[in-house]
C-alpha positions as CSV (number, residue, x, y, z in Angstrom):
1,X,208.3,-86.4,-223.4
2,X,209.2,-89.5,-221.7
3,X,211.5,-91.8,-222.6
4,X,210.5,-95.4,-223.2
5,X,211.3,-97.7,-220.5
6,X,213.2,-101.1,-221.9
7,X,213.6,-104.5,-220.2
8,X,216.4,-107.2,-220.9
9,X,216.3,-110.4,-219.6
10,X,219.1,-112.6,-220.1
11,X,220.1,-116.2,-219.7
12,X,216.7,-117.3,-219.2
13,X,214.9,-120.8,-219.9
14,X,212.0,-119.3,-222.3
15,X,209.2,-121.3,-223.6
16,X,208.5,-120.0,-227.5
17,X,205.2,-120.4,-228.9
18,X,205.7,-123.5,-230.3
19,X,206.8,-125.3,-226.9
20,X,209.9,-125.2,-227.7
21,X,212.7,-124.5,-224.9
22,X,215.6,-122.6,-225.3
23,X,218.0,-120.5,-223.7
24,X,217.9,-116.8,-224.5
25,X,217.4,-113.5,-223.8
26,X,214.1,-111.4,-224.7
27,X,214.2,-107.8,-224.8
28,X,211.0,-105.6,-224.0
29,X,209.6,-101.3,-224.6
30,X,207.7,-99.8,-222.5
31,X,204.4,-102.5,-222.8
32,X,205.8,-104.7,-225.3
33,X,208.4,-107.7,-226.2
34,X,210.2,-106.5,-229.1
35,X,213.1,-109.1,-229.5
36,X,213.3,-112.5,-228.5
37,X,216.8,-113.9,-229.6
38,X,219.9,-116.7,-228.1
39,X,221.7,-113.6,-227.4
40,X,220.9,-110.0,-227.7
41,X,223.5,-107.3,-227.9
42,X,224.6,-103.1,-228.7
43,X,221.2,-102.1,-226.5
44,X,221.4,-100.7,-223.0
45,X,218.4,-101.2,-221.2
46,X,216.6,-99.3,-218.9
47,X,216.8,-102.7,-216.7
48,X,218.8,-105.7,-216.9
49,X,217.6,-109.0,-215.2
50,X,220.0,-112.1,-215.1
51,X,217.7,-114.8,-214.9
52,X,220.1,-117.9,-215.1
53,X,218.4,-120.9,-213.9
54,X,215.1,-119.5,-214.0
55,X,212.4,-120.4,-216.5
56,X,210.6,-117.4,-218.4
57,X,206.8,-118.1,-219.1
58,X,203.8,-115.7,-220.3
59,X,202.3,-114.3,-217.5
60,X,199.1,-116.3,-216.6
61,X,195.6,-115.1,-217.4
62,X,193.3,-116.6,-214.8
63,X,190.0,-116.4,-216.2
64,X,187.8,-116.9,-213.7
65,X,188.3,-114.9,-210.3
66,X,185.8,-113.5,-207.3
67,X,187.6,-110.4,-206.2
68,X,184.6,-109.2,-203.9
69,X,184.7,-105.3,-204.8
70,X,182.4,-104.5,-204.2
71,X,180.5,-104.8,-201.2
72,X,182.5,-108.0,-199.8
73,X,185.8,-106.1,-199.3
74,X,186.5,-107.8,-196.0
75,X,187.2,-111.2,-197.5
76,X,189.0,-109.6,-200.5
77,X,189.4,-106.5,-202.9
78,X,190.9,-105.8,-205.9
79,X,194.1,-104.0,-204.2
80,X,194.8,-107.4,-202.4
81,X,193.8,-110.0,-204.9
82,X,195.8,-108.4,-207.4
83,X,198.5,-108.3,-204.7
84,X,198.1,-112.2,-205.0
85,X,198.0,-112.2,-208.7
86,X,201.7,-110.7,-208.6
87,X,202.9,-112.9,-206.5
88,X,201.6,-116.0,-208.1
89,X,202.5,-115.3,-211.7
90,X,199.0,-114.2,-212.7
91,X,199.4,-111.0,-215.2
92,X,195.5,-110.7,-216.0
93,X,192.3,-112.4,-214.7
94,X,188.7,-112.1,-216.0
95,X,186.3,-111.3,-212.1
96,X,182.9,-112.7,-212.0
97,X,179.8,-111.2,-211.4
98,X,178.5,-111.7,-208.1
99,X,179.3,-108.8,-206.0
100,X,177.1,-106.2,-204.3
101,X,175.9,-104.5,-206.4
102,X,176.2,-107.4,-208.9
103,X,177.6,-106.5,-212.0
104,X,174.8,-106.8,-214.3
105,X,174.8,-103.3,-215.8
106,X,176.7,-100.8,-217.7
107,X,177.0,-98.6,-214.5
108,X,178.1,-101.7,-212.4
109,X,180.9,-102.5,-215.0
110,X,182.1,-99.3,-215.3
111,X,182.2,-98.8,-211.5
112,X,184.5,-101.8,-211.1
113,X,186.5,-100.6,-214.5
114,X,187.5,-97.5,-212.3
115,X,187.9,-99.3,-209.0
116,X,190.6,-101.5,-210.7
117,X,192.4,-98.6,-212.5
118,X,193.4,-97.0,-209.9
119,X,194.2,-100.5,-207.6
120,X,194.7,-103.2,-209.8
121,X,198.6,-104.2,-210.5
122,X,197.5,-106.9,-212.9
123,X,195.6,-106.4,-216.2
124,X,191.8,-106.9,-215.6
125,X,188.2,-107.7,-217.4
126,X,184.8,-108.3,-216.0
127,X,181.4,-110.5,-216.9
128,X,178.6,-109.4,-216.7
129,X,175.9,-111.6,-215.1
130,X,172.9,-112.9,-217.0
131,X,169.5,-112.4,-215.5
132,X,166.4,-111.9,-217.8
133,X,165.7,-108.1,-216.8
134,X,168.6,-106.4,-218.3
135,X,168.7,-108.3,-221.4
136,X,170.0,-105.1,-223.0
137,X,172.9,-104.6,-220.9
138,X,174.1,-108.3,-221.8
139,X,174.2,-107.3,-225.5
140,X,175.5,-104.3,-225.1
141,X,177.8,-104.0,-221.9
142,X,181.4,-103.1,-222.7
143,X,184.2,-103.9,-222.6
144,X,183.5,-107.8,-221.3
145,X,184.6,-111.1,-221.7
146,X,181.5,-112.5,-222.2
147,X,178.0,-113.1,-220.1
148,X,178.5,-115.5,-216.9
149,X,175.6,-117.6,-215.9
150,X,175.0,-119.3,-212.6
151,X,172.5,-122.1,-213.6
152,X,172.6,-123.1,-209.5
153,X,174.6,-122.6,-206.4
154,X,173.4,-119.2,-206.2
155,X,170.8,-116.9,-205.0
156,X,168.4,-113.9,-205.8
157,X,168.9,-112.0,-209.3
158,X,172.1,-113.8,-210.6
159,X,170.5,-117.3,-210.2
160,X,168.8,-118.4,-214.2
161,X,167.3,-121.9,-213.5
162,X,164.2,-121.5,-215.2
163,X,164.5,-122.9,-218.9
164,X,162.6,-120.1,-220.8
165,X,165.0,-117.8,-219.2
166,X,168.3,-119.7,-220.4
167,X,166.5,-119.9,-223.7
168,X,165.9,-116.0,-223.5
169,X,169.6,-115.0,-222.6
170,X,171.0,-117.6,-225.2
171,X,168.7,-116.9,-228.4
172,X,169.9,-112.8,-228.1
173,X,173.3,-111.7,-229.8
174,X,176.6,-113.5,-229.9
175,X,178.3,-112.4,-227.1
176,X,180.5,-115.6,-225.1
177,X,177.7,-117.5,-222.4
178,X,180.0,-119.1,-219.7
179,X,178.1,-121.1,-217.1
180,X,178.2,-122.2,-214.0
181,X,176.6,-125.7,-215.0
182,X,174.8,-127.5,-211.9
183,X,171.1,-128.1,-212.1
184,X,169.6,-126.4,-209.2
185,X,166.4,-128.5,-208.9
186,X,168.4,-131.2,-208.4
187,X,170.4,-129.9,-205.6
188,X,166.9,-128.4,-203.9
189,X,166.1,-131.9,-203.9
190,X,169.0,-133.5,-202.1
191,X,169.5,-130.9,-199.9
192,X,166.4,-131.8,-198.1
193,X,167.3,-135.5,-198.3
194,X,171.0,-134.7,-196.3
195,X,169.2,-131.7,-194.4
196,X,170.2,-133.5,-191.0
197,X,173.8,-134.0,-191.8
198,X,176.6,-131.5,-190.6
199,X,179.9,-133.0,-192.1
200,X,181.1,-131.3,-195.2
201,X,182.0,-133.9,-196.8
202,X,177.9,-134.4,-197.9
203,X,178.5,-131.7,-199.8
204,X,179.5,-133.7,-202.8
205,X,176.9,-135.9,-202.7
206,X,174.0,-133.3,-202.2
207,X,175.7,-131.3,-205.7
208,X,176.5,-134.3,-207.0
209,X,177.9,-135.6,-210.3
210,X,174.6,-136.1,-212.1
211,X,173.4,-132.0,-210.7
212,X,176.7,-131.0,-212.9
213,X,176.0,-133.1,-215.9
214,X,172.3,-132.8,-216.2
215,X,173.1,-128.3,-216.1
216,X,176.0,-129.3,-218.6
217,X,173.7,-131.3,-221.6
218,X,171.2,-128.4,-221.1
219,X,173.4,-125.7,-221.8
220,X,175.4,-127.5,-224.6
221,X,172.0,-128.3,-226.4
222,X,171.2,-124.7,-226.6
223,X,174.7,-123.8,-227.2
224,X,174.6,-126.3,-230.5
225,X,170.7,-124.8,-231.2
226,X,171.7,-121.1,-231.3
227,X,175.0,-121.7,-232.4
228,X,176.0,-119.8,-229.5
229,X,179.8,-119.5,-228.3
230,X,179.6,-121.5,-224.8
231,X,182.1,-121.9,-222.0
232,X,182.0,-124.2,-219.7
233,X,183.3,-123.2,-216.3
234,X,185.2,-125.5,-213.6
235,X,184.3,-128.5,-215.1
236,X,184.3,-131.3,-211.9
237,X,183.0,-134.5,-213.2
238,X,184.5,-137.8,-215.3
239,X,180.7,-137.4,-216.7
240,X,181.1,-133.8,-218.1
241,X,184.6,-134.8,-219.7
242,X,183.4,-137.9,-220.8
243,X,180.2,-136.3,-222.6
244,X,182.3,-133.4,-224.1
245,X,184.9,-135.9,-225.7
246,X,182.0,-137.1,-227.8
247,X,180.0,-133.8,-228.4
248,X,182.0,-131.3,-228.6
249,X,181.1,-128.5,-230.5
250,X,183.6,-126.2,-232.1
251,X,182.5,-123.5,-231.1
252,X,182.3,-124.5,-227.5
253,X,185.4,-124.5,-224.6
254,X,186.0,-126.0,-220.8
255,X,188.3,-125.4,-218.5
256,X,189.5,-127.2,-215.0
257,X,190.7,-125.7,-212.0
258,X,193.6,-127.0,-210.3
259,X,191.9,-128.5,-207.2
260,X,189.4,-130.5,-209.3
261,X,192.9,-131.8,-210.7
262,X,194.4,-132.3,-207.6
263,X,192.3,-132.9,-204.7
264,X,189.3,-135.1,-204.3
265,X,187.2,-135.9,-201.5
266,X,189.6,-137.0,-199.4
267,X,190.0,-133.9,-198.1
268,X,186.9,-133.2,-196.2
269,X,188.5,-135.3,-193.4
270,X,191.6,-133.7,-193.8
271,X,190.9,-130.2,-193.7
272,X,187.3,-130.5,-193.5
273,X,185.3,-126.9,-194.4
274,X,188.1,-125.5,-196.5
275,X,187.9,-128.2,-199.0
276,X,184.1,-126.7,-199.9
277,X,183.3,-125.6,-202.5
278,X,181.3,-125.2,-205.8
279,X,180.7,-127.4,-207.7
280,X,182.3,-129.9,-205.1
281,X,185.3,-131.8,-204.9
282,X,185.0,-135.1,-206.6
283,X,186.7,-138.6,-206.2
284,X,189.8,-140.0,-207.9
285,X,188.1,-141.5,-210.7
286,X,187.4,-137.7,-211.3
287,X,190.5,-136.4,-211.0
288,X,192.1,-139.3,-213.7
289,X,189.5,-138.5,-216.0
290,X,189.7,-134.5,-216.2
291,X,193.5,-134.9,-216.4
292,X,193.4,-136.9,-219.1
293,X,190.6,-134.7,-220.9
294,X,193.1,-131.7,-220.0
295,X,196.1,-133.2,-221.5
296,X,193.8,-134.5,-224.8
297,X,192.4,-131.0,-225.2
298,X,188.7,-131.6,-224.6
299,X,189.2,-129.3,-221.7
300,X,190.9,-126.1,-222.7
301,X,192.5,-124.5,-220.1
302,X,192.7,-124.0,-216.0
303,X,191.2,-121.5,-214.1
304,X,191.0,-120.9,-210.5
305,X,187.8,-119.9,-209.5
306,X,189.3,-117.6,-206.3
307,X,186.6,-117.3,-204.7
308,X,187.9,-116.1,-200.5
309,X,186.1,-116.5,-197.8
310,X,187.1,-115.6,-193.9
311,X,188.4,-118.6,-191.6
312,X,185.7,-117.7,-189.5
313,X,183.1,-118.2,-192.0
314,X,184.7,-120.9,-193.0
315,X,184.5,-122.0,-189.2
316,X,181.0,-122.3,-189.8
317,X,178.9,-125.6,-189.2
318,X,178.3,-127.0,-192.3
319,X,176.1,-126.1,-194.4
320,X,176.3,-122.6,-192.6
321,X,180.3,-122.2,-194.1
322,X,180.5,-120.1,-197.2
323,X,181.6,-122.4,-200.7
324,X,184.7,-120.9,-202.5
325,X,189.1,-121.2,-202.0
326,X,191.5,-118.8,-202.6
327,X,193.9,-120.1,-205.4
328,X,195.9,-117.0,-207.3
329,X,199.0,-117.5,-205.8
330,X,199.3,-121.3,-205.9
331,X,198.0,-122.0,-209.0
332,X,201.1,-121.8,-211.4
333,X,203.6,-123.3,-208.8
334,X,201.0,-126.1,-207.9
335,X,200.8,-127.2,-212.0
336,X,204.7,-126.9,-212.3
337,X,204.7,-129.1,-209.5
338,X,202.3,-131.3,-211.1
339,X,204.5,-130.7,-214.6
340,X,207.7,-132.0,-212.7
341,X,206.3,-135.2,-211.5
342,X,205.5,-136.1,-215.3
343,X,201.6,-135.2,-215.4
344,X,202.2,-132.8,-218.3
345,X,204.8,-130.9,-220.0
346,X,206.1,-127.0,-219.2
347,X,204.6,-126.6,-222.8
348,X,201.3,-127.5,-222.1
349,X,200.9,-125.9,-218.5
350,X,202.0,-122.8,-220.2
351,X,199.6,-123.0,-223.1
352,X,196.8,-124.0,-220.3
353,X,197.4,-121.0,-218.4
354,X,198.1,-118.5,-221.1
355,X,197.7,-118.7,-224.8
356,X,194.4,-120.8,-224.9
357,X,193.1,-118.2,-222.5
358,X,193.7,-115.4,-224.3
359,X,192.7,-117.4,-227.9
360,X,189.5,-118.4,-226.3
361,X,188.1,-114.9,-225.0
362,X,189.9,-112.9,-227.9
363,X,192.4,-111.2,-226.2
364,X,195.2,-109.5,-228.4
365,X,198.7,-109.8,-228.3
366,X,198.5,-112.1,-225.0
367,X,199.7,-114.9,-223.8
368,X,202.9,-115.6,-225.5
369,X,206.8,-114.7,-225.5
370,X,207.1,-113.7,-229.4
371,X,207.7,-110.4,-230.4
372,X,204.7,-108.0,-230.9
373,X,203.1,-109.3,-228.0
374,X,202.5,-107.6,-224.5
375,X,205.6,-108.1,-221.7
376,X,203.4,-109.8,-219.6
377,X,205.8,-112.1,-218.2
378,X,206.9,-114.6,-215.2
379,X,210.4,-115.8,-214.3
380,X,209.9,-118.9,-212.1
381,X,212.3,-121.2,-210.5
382,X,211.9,-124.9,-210.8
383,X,215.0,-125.9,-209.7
384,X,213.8,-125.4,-205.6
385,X,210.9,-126.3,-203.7
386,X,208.9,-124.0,-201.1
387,X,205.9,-125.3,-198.8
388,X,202.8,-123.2,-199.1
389,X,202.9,-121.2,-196.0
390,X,199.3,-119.6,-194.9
391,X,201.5,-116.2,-193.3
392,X,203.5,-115.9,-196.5
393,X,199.8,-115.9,-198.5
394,X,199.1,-112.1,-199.7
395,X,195.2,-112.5,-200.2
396,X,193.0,-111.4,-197.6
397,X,191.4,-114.4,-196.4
398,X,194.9,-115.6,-195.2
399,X,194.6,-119.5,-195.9
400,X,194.9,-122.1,-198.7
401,X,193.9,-126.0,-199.2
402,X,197.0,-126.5,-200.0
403,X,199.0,-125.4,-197.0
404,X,201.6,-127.2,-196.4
405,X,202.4,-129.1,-199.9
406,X,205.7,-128.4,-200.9
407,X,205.6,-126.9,-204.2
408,X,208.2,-125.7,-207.0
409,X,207.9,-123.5,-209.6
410,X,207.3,-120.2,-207.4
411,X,207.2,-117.1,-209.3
412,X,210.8,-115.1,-208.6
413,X,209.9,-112.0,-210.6
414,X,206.5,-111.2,-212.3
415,X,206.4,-108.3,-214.9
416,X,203.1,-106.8,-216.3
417,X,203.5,-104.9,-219.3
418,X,207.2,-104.6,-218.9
419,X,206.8,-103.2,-215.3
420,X,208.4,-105.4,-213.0
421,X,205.6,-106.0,-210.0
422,X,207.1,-108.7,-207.7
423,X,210.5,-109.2,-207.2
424,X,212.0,-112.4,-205.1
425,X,209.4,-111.4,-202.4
426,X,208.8,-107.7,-202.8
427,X,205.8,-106.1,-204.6
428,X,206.1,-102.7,-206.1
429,X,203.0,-101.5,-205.5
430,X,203.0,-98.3,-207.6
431,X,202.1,-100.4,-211.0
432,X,199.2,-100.7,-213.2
433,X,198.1,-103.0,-215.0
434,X,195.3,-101.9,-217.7
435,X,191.9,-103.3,-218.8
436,X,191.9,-106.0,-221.1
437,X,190.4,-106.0,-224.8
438,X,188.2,-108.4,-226.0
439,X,187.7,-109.5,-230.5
440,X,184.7,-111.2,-230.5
C-alpha cells in the first residue's frame, strides 16, 4: 500500500477564511489540508517548502475557460491550457461549450472528461451548451456545472436567440443557466450599419452597451419567473451593474473578467485586433462602475473567459479576426497588482477568485486554506514585480493584452491537491488534477 504523501509549508503569509492574515505554517495528506497552525511541529513531511516572504492563497478556480479540445487544438488544448493554469495560480477551471464537436451531449462530456484525465494538471468541469434539441441531455448531463447559453456572438447549434427557445431551456429542471447575455438582433442590426468600417475599435459600438443590457433584462426576467438559478457571464457594461444593484435576485450571480476591469477601449489603438473580444471592451466609465459593483458584491467573482486565438488569425482585417484573449496566466498577478495599488484588498481578490467560485457552482471542500478542505494551493510573491513577457507565456497562442505591464504577485509554486505542479518556473508535468463535483 502506498504511503500517504504529506506537504508542510512554513513561514508563509496565509489568508484564513475570514481574511484574516497571518503568518503560519499549513500542513497537507495526500489531497487534503489537515492543519493550519502559527507553527506546526513533531511531523516529518514528505516535503518541506520554506515559503518566507511569500503569500499562500487557495488556488484559483477560473470559471469560465475555452480550452479548444476538441477540434481547435492548434490554438489550444487541454495539455497546454492547463500548462497555463499551473503557472498562473489557477487549480481548477469550469471549459465552455463551444468546441467541435460541441459539447451538448452526454457522449461529448464524457469524451472531454477522459481527454482531461489523462492531460489535465489542474482540476477540471465542463457546461454543457443549451440548444432546444437535446433538452434531455441538459437535465440530465453529468457531472456539470451548469448549462451555458450563448444568447449572441455565436453561430449554428449553440446560438438560442429565439425567445420561445430561452423560455423552453429555462422552464425545464433546475440545473445552473449561465449566459452569455448580448442580444443578437441587435448586433445583426449594427453590423450592417458599420459593415464598411475595418478598424476594430467599431467593434464596441456594433455590440454595444444597450446589445448586452437588453440580453441581460431578458434573461434575468425569466430567471425571477422560473425561479431559475442564473449566472451571468463577463458582465461588460455600467448598465448591467447598475440594473443588477437594483434587481438582484438571490438566487442569481455575476462575475467580471479582469480586462473588463482593466482595460477599456483605449486599447484598440494601442494594440489594435488583440483587444477584441466578446462582449467588447468598454470605456472608463465602465471600468469605475464594474469595480465598484465588484468590490460591493453585486458582481460575484472574476473569470477569464480564455478564449485563444492564433496571431495570425488575429492578424486578420477586422471583422475577419477571431473575438477571444488568452488570460490564465495573468489573471491572479494582474488583480494582486491591482490589490497593491489599493483597488481592493488580498481578502477580497482571494475570495473573488476562489471561495465565491466554488460557493456559487457547489463545489466541495474548495476554495479555502482551513482544514478539511482540498490542498489546492498558490504561494505567490508580492514583494517583486515581473513584466508580462509573450516568450515566457505557456499557452498556445503565444501572446497576451497585457504584454508588457509589469505585474506582481506571480505564482512561485502552485500545488493541486497537495501535488506540487509549478515550481519557480518549472512544471512537473506528470500531475493530475481530477474532475470537479458539483451540489446542486
Amino acid at each position: 500500500m502506498q504511503s500517504p504523501t504529506s506537504l508542510l509549508i512554513r513561514h508563509a503569509q496565509i489568508i484564513l477564511p475570514n481574511g484574516e492574515l497571518v503568518i503560519g505554517d499549513v500542513l497537507t495528506c495526500d489531497r487534503l489540508i489537515v492543519e493550519v497552525a502559527p507553527e506546526i511541529s513533531n511531523v516529518t513531511p514528505t516535503i518541506e517548502i520554506d515559503a518566507q516572504g511569500l503569500t499562500l492563497l487557495p488556488g484559483v478556480i477560473d470559471p469560465q475557460v475555452h480550452f479548444r479540445e476538441p477540434g481547435l487544438e492548434y490554438k489550444e488544448d487541454l495539455f497546454t491550457a492547463s500548462c497555463a493554469c499551473a503557472k498562473g495560480g489557477v487549480t481548477s477551471f469550469l471549459e465552455m461549450p463551444n468546441t467541435r464537436p460541441p459539447t451538448i451531449t452526454q457522449q461529448a462530456l464524457d469524451d472531454k472528461l477522459q481527454r482531461a484525465q489523462e492531460k489535465c494538471l489542474v482540476n477540471y468541469g465542463f457546461f454543457v451548451g443549451g440548444t432546444a434539441d437535446h433538452l434531455p441531455d441538459l437535465l440530465l448531463a453529468n457531472p456539470t456545472p451548469g448549462i451555458k447559453i450563448f444568447m449572441g456572438s455565436m453561430h449554428g447549434q449553440l446560438l438560442v436567440a429565439e425567445d420561445a427557445v430561452l423560455e423552453t431551456i429555462f422552464a425545464q429542471g433546475e440545473r445552473l443557466i449561465a449566459v452569455h447575455a448580448e442580444d443578437q438582433a441587435r448586433i445583426n442590426q449594427r453590423r450592417k450599419e458599420f459593415a464598411e468600417i475595418h478598424d476594430p475599435a467599431v467593434h464596441s459600438q456594433i455590440q454595444d452597451n444597450q446589445a448586452a443590457l437588453l440580453a441581460t433584462k431578458r434573461a434575468l426576467k425569466l430567471s425571477k419567473k422560473y425561479q431559475r438559478r442564473l449566472h451571468i457571464l463577463h458582465m461588460s457594461t455600467a448598465e448591467e451593474a447598475d440594473l443588477l444593484r437594483q434587481d438582484k435576485p438571490s438566487w442569481v450571480t455575476a462575475e467580471v473578467t479582469p480586462q473588463h476591469l482593466l482595460l477599456n477601449t483605449d486599447a484598440y489603438e494601442k494594440i489594435g485586433t488583440l483587444a477584441q473580444m466578446n462582449p467588447p471592451l468598454r470605456s472608463p466609465h465602465d471600468n469605475e462602475v464594474l469595480w465598484q459593483a465588484l468590490r460591493d458584491g453585486v458582481i460575484d467573482f472574476i473569470a477569464t473567459d480564455h478564449a485563444p486565438h492564433t496571431l495570425e488569425e488575429k492578424a486578420q482585417e477586422y471583422p475577419n479576426s477571431p473575438s477571444g484573449m488568452p488570460g490564465v496566466e495573468t489573471s491572479l498577478p494582474l488583480m494582486l497588482t491591482a490589490a497593491m495599488e489599493g483597488q481592493c484588498t488580498l481578502a477580497q481578490v482571494a475570495n473573488w477568485m476562489s471561495l465565491a467560485v466554488a460557493q456559487a457552482y457547489g463545489i466541495p471542500n474548495k476554495g479555502a486554506i482551513a482544514p478539511g478542505y482540498d490542498a489546492d494551493l498558490v504561494l505567490v510573491n508580492l514583494n517583486t514585480y515581473h513584466p508580462v513577457l509573450r516568450e515566457e507565456l505557456l499557452t498556445k497562442c503565444g501572446w497576451s493584452p497585457f504584454e508588457g505591464w509589469n505585474l506582481t504577485g506571480w505564482p512561485a509554486i502552485t500545488i493541486v491537491g497537495g501535488q506540487i505542479v509549478y515550481d519557480k518556473g518549472e512544471l512537473y508535468t506528470n500531475v493530475r488534477g481530477q474532475a470537479l463535483n458539483f451540489i446542486d
